[in-house]
C-alpha positions as CSV (number, residue, x, y, z in Angstrom):
1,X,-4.0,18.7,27.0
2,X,-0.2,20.0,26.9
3,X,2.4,17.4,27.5
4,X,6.0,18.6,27.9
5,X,9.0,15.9,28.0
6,X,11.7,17.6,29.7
7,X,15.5,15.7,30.4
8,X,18.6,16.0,29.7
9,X,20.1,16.2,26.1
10,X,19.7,13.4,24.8
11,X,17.3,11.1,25.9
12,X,14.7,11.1,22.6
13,X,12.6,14.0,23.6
14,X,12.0,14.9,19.9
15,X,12.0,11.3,19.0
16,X,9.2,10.4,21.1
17,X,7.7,13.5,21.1
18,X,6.7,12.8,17.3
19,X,5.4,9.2,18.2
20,X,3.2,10.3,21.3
21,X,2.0,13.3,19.5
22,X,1.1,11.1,16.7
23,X,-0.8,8.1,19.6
24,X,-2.8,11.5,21.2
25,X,-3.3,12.7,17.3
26,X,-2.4,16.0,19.1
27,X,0.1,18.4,17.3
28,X,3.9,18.2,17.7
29,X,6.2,21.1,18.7
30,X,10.2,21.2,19.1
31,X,11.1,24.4,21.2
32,X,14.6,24.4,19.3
33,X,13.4,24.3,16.3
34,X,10.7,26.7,17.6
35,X,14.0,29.0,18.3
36,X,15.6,28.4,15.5
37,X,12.6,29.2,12.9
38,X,12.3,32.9,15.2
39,X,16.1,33.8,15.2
40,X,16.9,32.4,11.7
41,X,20.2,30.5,12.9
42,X,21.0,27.0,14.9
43,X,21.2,26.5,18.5
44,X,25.0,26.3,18.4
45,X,25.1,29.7,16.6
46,X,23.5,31.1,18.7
47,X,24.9,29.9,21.6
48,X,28.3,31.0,19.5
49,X,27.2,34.4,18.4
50,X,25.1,35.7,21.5
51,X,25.6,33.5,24.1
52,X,23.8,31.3,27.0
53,X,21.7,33.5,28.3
54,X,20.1,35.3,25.5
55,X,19.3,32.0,24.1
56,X,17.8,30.8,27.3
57,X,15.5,34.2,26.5
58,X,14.1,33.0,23.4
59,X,13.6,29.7,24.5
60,X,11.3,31.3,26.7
61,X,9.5,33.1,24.3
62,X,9.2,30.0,22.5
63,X,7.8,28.4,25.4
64,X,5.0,31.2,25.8
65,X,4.3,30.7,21.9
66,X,3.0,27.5,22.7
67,X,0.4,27.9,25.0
68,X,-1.5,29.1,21.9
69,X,-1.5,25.4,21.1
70,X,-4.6,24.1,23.2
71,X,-3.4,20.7,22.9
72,X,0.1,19.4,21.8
73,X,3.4,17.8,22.6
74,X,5.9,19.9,23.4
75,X,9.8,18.6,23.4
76,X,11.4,21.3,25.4
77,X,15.4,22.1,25.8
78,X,17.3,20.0,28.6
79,X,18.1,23.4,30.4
80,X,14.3,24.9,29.9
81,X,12.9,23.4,33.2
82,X,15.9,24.4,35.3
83,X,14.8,28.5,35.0
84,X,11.8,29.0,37.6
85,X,10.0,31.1,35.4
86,X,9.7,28.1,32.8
87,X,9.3,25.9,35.7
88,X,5.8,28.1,36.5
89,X,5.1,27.9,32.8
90,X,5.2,24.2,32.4
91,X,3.1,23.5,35.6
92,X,0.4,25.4,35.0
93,X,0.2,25.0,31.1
94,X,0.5,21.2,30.8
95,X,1.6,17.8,32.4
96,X,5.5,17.9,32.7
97,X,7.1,14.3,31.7
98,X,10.9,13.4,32.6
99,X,12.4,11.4,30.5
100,X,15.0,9.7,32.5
101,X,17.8,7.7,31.0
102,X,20.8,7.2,32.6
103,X,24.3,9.6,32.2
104,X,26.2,7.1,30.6
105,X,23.3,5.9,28.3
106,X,23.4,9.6,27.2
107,X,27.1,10.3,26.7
108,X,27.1,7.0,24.6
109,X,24.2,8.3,22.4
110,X,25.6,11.6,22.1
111,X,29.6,10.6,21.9
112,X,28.4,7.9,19.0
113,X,26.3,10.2,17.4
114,X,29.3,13.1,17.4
115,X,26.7,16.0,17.3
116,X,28.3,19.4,17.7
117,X,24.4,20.4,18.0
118,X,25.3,20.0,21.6
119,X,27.2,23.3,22.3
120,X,26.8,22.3,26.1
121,X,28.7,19.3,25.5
122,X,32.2,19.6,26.0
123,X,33.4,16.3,27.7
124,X,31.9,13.6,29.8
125,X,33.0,15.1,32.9
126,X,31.6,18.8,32.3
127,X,28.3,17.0,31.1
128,X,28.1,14.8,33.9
129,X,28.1,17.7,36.3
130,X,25.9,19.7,34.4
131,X,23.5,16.8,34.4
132,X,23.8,16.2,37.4
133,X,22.8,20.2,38.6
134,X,19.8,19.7,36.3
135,X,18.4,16.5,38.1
136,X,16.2,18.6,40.8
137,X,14.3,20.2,38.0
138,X,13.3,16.9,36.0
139,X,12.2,15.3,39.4
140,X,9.6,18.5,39.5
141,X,8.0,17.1,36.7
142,X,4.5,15.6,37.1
143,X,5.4,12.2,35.7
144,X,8.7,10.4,35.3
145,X,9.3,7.6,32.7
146,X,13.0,5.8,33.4
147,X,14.3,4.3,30.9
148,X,16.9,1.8,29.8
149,X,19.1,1.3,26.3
150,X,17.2,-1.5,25.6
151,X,13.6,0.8,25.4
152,X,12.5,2.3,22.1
153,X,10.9,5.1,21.5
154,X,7.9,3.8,20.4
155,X,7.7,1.6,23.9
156,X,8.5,4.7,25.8
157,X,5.8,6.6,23.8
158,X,3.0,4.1,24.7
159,X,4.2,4.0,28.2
160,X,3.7,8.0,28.7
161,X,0.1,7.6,26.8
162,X,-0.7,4.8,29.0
163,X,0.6,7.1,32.0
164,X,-1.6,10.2,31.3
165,X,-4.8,7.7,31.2
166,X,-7.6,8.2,29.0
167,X,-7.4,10.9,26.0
168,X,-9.9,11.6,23.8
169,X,-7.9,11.8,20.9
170,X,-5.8,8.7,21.8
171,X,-6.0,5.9,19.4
């Protein structure tokens, strides 16, 4: 079993990626960090130094890397579901989970934290539209998982493990 969280940036998908990876006792894999480790620089270098696009390309590479893993939790990168060939990817390698939190739970977690890991985060506004272009390609996924600021990740972990059913690696 593959499990891929998709959402927007933001909403815990490495966070709870690590705890439901750890409930299925399944292996645990970050596409930006995937990207990272294969380019040898950070996401907002190389969103600085060669742009969008070409980053968008080894995120998809990444993504193919992974479906060497026969079971795992993948955290993918807000904007991976959004590309069709990703989209194709995802659905036929795995079960697809949107994690859905509210904008202006995000921009609070993201404003508070001050991340400049975020190179697609200018200003609320910018981010607000941008999250709002993604929103068709979350509802694609297979499952969706709302949650509130009051929700931890280790509630919203359970809740995914409880919505994929049995797993025989669950504990």
């Amino acid at each position: 079993m593959r499990v891929f969280l998709v959402g927007f940036m933001g909403v815990g998908k490495t966070t709870v990626g690590r705890l439901l990876a750890k409930h299925l006792g399944v292996p645990f894999v970050d596409l930006d960090d995937q990207v990272e480790a294969a380019v040898g620089s950070s996401i907002p270098e190389i969103f600085e130094d060669r742009g969008e696009p070409w980053f968008r390309e080894q995120e998809h590479a990444a993504l193919r890397s992974v479906l060497e893993y026969p079971d795992a939790v993948v955290a993918t990168g807000g904007g991976l579901p959004t590309l069709e060939q990703n989209q194709g990817l995802l659905q036929a390698a795995g079960t697809t989970v949107w994690l859905d939190v509210p904008f202006d739970v995000l921009c609070e977690r993201i404003v508070a934290a001050d991340q400049p890991s975020r190179p697609l985060f200018q200003d609320p506004e910018s981010a607000r539209q941008l999250f709002l272009a993604r929103l068709p390609a979350y509802s694609r996924a297979d499952h969706r998982v709302t949650i509130s600021s009051e929700d931890s990740p280790r509630e919203v972990a359970e809740r995914i493990a409880s919505s994929l059913g049995d797993y025989p690696c669950a504990s």
